[in-house]
Every structure is written in C-alpha cells, then in structure tokens.
N, C-alpha and C positions, 0 to 999 in steps of 0.2 A: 504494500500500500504506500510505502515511504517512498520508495524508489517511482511507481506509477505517480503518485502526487507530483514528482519531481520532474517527472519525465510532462508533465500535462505544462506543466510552466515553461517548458522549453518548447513545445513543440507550435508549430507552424504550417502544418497542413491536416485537412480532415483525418487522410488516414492515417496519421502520430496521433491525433488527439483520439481517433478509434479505439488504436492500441492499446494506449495508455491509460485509455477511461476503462477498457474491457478487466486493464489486469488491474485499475484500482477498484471495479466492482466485483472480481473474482474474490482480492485480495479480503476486501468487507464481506463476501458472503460468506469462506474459510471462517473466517474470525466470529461471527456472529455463530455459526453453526458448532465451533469448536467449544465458545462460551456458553452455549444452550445446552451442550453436552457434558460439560465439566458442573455450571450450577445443577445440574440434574441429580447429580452422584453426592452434592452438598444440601439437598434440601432433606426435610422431614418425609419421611414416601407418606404418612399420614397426611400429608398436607401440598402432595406434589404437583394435584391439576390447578391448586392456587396459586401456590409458587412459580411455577411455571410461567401461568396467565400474567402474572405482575412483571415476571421477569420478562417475558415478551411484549409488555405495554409499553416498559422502560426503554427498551430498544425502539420499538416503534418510537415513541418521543422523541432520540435522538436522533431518527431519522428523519422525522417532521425539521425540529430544531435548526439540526446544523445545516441546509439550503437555507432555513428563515434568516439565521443568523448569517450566511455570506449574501443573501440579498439586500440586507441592509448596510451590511459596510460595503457591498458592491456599490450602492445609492449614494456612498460618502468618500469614494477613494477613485472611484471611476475604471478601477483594473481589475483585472481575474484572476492575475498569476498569484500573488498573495493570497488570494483566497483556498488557490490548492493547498499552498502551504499551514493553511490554518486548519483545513478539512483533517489534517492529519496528527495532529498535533497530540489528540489520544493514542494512535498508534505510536507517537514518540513514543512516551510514556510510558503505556504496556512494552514496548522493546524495554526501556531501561528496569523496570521493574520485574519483567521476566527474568533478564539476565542474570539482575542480584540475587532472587529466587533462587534462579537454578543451580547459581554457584554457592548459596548457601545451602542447599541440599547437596551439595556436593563432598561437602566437606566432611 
C-alpha cells in the first residue's frame, strides 16, 4: 500500500495510475481481510456475530472517512499527490508497529 501510495504520486498516465491504484486496492483489501481474521481469533465466540458486526462498521467508517477527509483538504491545497501520501499514513504505522511486534516476539 506504501509503495502503491507512492507510486500514485509519481505517476503521469492513466495506465500508472491503473496500476498503482489496482495494487493500493489489493494492498487494502489483504489488510482489511487479514485484520477480520486475526480480530476473529481475539473476540469472545459468545459474543462473535457482534463483535464482528462492530468491527466491520469500524472499517466501513474509515472507508466512508478517509475520501471525506482528502476531499476537503483536496478543497484547501488544490493537489492530489499529498493526498496519497496521507491515505497511507495508517499503513505507516501498522509497518512500524508490526515490526516492533514481531521483533519482540522474537526475542
């Protein structure tokens, strides 16, 4: 998603921005499908088709959200390349928070 984000800010013809949107929507649907899977394994199974529904609203929000939130500073900056770079800005975070993760299960 990092690298698609990046690649959407450079590019200059429809079919780069094809590419690059295809593998930053694959990149989000991986991620969305891997954390529906992972909170599954962490909820009460007593309580899983709620859990679930909440945890799928949440997402849904963020996918409402974050176009609402680049069309309004789209309205105040006049550009789009920044905007990829903001769209991602979760997935910074999940990369550096993984990392720590995984190297403190490491140990």
């Amino acid at each position: 998603m990092i690298g698609a984000a990046i690649g959407l800010t450079r590019s200059n013809g429809f079919i780069a921005l094809l590419v690059f949107y295809g593998l930053f929507c694959i990149g989000e649907a991986v991620s969305y499908l891997l954390c529906f899977v992972y909170a599954s394994g962490d909820f009460e199974q007593k309580y899983i088709a709620t859990s679930m529904g909440v945890f799928d609203s949440i997402i849904d929000l963020s996918l409402f959200l974050g176009p609402l939130v680049a069309i309004l500073l789209y309205g105040y900056i006049s550009r789009i390349e920044p905007l990829f770079l903001i769209a991602v800005i979760p997935a910074v975070f999940a990369f550096f928070a993984t990392a720590i993760w995984l190297s403190r299960d490491t140990r």
